[in-house]
C-alpha positions as CSV (number, residue, x, y, z in Angstrom):
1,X,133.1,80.9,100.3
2,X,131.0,82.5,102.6
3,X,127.5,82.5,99.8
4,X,128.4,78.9,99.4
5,X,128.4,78.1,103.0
6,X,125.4,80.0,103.4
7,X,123.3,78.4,101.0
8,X,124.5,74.7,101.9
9,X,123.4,75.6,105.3
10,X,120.1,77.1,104.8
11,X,119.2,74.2,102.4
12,X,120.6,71.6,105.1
13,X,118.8,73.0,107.9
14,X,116.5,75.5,106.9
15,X,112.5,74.2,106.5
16,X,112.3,72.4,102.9
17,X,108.6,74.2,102.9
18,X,109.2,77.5,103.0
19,X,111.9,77.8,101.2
20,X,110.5,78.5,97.8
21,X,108.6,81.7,99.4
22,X,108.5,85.1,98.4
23,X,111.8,86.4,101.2
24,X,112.8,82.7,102.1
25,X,115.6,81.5,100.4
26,X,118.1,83.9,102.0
27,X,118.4,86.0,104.8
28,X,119.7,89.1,102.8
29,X,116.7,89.9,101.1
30,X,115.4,91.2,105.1
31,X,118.8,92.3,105.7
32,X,118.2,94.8,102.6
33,X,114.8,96.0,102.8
34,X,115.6,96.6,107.0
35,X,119.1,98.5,106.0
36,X,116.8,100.4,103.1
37,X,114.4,101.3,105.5
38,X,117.0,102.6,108.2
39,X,118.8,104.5,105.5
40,X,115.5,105.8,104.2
41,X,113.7,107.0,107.6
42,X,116.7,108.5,109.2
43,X,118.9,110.2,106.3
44,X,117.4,110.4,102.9
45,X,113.5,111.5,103.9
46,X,114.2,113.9,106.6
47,X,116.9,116.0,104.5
48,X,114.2,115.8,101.4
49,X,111.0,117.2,103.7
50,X,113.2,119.9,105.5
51,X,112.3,122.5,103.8
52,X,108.8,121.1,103.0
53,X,105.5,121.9,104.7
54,X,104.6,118.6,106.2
55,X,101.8,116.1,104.0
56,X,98.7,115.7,104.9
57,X,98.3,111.7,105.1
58,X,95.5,111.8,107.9
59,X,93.0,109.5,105.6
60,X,96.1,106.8,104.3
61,X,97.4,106.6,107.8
62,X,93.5,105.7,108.8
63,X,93.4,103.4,105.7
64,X,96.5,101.7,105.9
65,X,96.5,101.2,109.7
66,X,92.6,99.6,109.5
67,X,94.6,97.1,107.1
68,X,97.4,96.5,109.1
69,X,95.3,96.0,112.2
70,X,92.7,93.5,110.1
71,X,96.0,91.8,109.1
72,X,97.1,91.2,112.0
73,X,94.2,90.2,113.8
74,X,93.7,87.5,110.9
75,X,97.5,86.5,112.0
76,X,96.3,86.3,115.2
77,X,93.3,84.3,115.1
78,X,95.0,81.9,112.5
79,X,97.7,81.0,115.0
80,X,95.3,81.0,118.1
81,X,93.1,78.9,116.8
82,X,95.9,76.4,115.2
83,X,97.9,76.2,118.7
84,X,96.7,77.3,121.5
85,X,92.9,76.0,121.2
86,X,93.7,72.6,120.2
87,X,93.2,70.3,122.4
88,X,96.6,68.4,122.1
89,X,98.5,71.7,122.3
90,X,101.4,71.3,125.0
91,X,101.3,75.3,126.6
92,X,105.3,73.7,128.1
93,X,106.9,72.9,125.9
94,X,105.6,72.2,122.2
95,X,107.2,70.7,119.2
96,X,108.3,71.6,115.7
97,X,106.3,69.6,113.3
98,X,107.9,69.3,110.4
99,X,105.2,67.3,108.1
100,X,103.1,68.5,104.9
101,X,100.0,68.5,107.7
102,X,97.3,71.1,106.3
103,X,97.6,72.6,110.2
104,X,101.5,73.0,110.3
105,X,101.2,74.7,106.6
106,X,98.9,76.7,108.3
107,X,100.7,77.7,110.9
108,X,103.4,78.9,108.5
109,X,101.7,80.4,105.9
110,X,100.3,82.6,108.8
111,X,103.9,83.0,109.8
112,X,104.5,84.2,106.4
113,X,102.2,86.9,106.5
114,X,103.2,88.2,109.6
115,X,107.2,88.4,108.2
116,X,105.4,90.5,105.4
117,X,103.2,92.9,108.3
118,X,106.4,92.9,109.8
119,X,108.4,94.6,106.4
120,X,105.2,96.7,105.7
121,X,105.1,97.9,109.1
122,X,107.6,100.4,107.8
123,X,105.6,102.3,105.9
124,X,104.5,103.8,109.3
125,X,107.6,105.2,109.9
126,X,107.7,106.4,106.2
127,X,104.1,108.1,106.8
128,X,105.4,109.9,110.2
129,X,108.5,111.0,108.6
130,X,106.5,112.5,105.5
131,X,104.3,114.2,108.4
132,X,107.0,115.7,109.6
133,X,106.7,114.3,113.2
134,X,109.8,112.5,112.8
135,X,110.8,113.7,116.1
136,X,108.6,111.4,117.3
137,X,110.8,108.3,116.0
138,X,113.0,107.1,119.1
139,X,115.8,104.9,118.9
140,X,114.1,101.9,120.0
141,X,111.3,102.2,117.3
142,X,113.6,101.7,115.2
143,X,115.5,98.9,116.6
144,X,111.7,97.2,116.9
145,X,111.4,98.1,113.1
146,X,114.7,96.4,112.1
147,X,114.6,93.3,114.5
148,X,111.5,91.9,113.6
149,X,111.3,90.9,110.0
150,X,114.7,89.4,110.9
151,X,113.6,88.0,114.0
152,X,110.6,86.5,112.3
153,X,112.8,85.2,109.4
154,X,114.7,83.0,111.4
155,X,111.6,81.6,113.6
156,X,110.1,80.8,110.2
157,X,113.0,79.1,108.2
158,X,113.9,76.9,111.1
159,X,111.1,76.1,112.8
160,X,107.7,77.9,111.5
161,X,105.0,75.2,112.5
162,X,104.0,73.3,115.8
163,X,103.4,70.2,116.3
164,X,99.9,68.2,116.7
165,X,100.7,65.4,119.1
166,X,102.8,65.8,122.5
167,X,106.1,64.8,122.7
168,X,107.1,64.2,126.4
């Protein structure tokens, strides 16, 4: 009862765009990676490198945060200069638009790719648990590691572009 209630309700309110994406159809695709990475970081990795010298990742860790950062700084500048420089943004209060506009596909898209930084973002706390620093992971790392991709999920089925014109 519940799946069928689910799915009538993502479909009736959820964004018609997005939901053929890679993630977007349901929430429990997030809901399993995040629980896979919580399992994974806290239980399974730190009993298997116990007894382990520590990996030397220093030049991945370099790699993949460079890519990460470039990422995100793409995300960044995609969404700045979709909402925030145009000239008919409303910095109050601005609307969801909902239309096939190449701007609000934009805008999502970029949303998109951030929901995907968001899941790989894990990997970091993957590469400081194969370090063995994972006595540097607090509790609220990983409540910032499992609330965002779901977090961003939600901002993206139900309302992941901005409008164009001012609604007052």
């Amino acid at each position: 009862m519940s799946k069928k209630y689910n799915e009538k309700y993502y479909a009736r309110y959820g964004d018609p765009r997005t939901s053929q994406w890679l993630l977007m159809d349901n929430p429990i695709y997030v809901f399993i990676l995040v629980a896979a990475y919580f399992i994974i970081t806290k239980w399974i990795l730190p009993r298997v490198t116990r007894n382990r010298n520590p990996f030397e990742l220093k030049k991945l860790t370099i790699v993949f945060n460079f890519g990460m950062m470039s990422l995100n700084a793409w995300v960044f500048y995609e969404l700045l200069s979709l909402t925030w420089f145009k000239p008919n943004f409303n910095w109050l209060c601005q609307s969801v638009d909902w239309s096939n506009s190449e701007d609000a596909l934009r805008v999502a898209k970029a949303g998109w790719i951030f929901l995907i930084t968001a899941l790989l973002e894990h990997l970091t706390t993957v590469l400081i648990v194969l370090k063995g620093k994972d006595s540097n992971l607090s509790g609220l790392h990983r409540f910032l590691q499992i609330q965002s991709p779901i977090v961003v999920w939600y901002g993206l089925k139900f309302a992941p572009g901005t409008c164009r014109h001012i609604f007052i």
